[in-house]
PAZAPA-4460 file (N, C-alpha, C; in steps of 0.05 Angstrom, whole numbers, plus 32768, in hexadecimal, padded with zeros to 4 digits):
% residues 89
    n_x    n_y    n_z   ca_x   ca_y   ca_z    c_x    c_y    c_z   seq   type   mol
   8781   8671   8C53   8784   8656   8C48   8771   8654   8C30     1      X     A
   8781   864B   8C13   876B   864E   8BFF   875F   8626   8BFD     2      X     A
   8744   8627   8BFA   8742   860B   8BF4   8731   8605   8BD8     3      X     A
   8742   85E9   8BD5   8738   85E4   8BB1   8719   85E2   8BAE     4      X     A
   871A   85EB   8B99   8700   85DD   8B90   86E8   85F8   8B94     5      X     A
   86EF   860C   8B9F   86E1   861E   8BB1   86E5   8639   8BA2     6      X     A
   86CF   864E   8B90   86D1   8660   8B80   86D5   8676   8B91     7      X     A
   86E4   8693   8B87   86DB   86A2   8B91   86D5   86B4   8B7B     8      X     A
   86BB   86C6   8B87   86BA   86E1   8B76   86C0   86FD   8B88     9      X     A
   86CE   870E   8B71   86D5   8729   8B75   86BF   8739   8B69    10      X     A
   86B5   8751   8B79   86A5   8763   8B73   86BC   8777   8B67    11      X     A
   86B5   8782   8B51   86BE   8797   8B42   86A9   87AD   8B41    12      X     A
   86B2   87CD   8B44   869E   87D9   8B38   86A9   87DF   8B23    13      X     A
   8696   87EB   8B17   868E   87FC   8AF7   8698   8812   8AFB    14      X     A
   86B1   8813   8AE4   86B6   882D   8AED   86B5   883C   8AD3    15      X     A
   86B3   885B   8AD4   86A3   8868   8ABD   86B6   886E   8AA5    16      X     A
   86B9   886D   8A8E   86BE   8868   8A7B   86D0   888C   8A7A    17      X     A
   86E3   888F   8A78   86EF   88AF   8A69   86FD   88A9   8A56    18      X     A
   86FD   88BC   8A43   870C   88C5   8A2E   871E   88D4   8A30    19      X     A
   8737   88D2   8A31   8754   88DE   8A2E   874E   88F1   8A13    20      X     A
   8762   8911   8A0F   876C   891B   8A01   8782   8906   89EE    21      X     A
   8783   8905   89D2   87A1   88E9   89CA   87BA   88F2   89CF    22      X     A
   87C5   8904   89E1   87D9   890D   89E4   87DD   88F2   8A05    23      X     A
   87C4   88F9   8A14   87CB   88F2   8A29   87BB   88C8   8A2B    24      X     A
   87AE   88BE   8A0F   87A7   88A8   8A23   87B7   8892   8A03    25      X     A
   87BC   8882   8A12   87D0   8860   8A0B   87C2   8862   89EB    26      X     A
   87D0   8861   89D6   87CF   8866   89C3   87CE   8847   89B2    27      X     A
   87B1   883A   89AA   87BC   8817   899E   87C8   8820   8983    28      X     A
   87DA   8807   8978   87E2   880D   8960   87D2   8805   8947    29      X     A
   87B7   8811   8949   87A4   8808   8938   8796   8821   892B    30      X     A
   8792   8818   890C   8789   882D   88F1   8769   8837   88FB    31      X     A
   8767   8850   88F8   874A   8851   8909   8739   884A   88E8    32      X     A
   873A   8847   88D2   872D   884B   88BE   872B   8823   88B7    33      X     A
   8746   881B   88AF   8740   87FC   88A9   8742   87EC   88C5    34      X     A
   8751   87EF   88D3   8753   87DE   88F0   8776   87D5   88EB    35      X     A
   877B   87D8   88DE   8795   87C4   88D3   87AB   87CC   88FA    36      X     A
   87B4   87B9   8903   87BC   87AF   8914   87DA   87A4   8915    37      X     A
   87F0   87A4   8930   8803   879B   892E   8804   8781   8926    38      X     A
   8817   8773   8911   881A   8755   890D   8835   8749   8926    39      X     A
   8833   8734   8924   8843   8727   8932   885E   8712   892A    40      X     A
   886F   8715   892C   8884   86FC   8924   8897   86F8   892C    41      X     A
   88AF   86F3   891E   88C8   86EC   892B   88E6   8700   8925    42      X     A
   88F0   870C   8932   890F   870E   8929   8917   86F6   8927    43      X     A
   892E   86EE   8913   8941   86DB   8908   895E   86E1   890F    44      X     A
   8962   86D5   891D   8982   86E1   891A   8991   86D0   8907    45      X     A
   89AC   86D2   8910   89BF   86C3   8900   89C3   86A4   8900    46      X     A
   89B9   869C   8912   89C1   8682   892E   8999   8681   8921    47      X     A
   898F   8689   8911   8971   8688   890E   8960   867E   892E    48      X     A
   8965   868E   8945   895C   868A   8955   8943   869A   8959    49      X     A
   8929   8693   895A   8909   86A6   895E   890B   86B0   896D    50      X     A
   8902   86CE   8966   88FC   86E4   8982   88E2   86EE   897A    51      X     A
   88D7   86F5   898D   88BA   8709   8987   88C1   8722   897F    52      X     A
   88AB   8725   896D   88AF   8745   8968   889D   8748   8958    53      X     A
   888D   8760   8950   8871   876D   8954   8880   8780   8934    54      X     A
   8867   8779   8921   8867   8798   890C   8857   87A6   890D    55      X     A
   885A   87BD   8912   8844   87CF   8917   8840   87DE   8907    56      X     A
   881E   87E5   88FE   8818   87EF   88E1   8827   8812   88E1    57      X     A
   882B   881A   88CB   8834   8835   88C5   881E   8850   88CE    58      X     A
   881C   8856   88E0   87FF   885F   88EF   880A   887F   88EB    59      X     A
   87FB   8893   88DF   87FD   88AF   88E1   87EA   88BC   88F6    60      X     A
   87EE   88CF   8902   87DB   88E4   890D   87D0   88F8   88FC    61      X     A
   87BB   88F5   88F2   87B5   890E   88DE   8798   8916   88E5    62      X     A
   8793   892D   88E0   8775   8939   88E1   8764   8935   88CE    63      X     A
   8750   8921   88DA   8741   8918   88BE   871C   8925   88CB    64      X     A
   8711   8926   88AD   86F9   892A   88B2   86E5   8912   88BB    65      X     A
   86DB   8915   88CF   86C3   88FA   88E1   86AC   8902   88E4    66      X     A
   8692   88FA   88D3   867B   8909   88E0   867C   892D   88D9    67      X     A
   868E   892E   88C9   8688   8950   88C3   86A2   8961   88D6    68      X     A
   86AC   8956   88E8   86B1   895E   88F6   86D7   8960   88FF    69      X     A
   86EE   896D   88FF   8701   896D   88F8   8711   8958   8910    70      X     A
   8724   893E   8919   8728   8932   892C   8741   8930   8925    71      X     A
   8752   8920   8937   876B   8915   8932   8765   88FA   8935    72      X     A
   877B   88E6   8925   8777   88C9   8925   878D   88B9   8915    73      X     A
   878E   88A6   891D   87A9   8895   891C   8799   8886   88FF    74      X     A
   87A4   888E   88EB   879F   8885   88CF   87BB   8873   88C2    75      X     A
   87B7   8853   88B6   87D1   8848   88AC   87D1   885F   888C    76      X     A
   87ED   8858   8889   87F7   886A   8870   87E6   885F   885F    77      X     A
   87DF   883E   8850   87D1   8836   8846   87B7   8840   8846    78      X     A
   87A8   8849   885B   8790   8853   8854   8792   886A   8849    79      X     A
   87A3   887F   884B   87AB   889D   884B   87B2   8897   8826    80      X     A
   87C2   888C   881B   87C8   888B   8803   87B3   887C   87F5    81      X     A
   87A1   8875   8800   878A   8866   87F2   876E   887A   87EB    82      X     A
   877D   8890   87FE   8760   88A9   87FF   874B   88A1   880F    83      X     A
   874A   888C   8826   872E   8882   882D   8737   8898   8846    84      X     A
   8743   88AB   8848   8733   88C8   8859   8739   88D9   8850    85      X     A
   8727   88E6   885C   8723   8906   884C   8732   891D   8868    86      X     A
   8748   8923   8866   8753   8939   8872   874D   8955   887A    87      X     A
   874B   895D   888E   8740   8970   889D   8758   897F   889C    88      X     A
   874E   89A6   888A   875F   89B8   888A   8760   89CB   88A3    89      X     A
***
């Protein structure tokens, strides 16, 4: 029986933080260099009736240099044609 007015708390533990290989962990659709991010708006149809629907930036996988060091990373084309990374041979 739940009664009003009356909090409850849940104990959670801490659980330890891993790093996935990017093959294997949930991939956001976000520029690792500017941040640039999915926008949000509408399909239109004919009948101009609103639907949701998401643009998502133009995101490459390329091997760029970080710290000296050669990585892979989800770069927008905009950063890539802008030269703001330096590519790992």
């Amino acid at each position: 029986m739940a009664w009003r007015g009356v909090a409850t708390t849940k104990v959670v533990a801490i659980a330890e933080v891993v790093t996935l290989p990017l093959h294997l962990a949930a991939v956001s659709k976000v520029c690792a260099i500017c941040g640039k991010k999915p926008g949000f708006g509408h399909h239109r149809s004919h009948s101009m009736v609103a639907t949701n629907r998401r643009f998502d930036p133009n995101l490459q996988r390329v091997r760029v240099l970080l710290n000296g060091k050669a990585t892979r990373a989800y770069v927008c084309t905009r950063c890539l044609k802008a030269g703001k990374v330096q590519k790992a041979v």
